[in-house]
C-alpha positions in Angstrom: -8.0 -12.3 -26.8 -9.5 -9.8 -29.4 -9.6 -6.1 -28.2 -12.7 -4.3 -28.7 -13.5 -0.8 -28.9 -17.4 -0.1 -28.7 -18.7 3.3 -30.1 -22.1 4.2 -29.7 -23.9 7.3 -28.4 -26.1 5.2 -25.7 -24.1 4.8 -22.5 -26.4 2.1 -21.5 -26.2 0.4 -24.6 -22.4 0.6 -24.1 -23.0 -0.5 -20.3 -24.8 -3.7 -21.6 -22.8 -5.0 -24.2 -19.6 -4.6 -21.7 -21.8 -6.6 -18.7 -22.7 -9.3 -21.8 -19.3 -9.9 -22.6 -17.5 -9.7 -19.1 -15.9 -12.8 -18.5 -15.7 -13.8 -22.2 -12.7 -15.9 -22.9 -12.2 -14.6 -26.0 -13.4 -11.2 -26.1 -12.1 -7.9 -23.9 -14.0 -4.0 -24.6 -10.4 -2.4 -23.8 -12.2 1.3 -24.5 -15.6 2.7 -25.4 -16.5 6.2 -27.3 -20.0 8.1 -27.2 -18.8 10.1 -30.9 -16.7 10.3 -33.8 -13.8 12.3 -32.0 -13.6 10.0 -29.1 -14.0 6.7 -31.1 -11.1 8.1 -33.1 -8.8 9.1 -30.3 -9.6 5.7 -28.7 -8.7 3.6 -31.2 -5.4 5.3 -31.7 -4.6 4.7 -28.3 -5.7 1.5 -27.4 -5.3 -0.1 -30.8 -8.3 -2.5 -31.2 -8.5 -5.4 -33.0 -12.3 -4.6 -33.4 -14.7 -1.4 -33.5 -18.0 -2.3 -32.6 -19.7 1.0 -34.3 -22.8 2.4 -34.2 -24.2 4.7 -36.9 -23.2 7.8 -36.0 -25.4 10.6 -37.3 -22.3 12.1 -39.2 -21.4 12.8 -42.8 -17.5 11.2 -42.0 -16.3 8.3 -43.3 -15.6 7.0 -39.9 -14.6 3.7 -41.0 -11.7 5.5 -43.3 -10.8 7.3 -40.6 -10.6 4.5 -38.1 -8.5 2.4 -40.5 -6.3 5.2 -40.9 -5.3 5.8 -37.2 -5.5 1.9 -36.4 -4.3 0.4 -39.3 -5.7 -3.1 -39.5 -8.6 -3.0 -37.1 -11.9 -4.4 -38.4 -15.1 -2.8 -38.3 -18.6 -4.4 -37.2 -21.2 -1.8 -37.4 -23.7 -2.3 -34.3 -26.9 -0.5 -35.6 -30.6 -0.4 -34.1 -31.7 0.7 -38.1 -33.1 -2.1 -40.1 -30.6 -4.7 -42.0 -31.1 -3.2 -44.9 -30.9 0.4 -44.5 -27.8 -0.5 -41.9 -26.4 -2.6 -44.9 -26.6 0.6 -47.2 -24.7 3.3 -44.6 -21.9 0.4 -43.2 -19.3 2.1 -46.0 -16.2 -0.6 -45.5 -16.6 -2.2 -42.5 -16.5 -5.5 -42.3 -19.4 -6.8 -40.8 -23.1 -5.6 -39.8 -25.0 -6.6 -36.4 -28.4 -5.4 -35.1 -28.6 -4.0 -31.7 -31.3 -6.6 -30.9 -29.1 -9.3 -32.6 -28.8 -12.0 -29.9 -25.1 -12.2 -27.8 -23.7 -15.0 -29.5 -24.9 -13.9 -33.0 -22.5 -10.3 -32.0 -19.5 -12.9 -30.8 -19.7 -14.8 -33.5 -19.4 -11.7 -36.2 -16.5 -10.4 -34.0 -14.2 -13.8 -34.1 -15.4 -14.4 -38.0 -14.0 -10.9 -38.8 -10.5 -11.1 -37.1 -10.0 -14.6 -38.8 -10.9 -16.7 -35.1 
C-alpha cells in the first residue's frame, strides 16, 4: 500500500481526490495539508511514501524541505497551471500531474514513482 500525503490549498480538491481513491487497493491519503507548514509537519509524522503537492504560492523549496523531514518520500506535483509552466516551478520532485489529469493517469504517476 503506498501512503499518500496530499497538500493543496483547496479543501474540496483535497475532498475529491480522497473520495477518487477510497477503496483503492493500492493507494491510502494517510494525511492532507492546506500549506507549507502543515504539509511539512504532516509528512514528518505520518511518513509518506508520496506527496501529492500543489504549487504553493511560496518562495520555499518545499520539495527540499519535504525530503529533508521524510527522507525518501517522492514528490508528484498536482498543479491546475499549464504542463509547461508546472514543468518549470516542480524543482526536484519526481513527477508532474494536472489537476484535470484523469484518475488513473494520477494513479499511474504515483505507483511509477515509488518503483510499483
Amino acid at each position: 500500500m503506498v501512503r499518500i500525503l496530499h497538500c493543496d490549498d483547496s479543501t474540496a480538491f483535497r475532498a475529491l481526490i480522497r473520495a477518487e481513491l477510497e477503496g483503492d487497493d493500492d493507494l491510502e491519503i494517510v494525511a492532507e495539508a492546506a500549506n507549507v507548514d502543515a504539509a511539512l509537519d504532516a509528512a514528518g509524522r505520518s511518513r509518506p511514501d508520496v506527496v501529492l503537492l500543489d504549487l504553493l504560492d511560496t518562495d520555499r523549496d518545499l520539495v527540499s524541505e519535504l525530503g529533508a523531514v521524510a527522507p525518501g518520500v517522492r514528490i508528484v506535483v498536482l498543479s491546475g497551471h499549464p504542463r509547461e509552466y508546472g514543468e518549470r516551478r516542480r524543482g526536484g520532485a519526481d513527477a508532474y500531474v494536472e489537476k484535470d489529469a484523469p484518475i488513473d493517469e494520477l494513479r499511474a504517476t504515483v505507483l511509477r514513482v515509488v518503483g510499483g
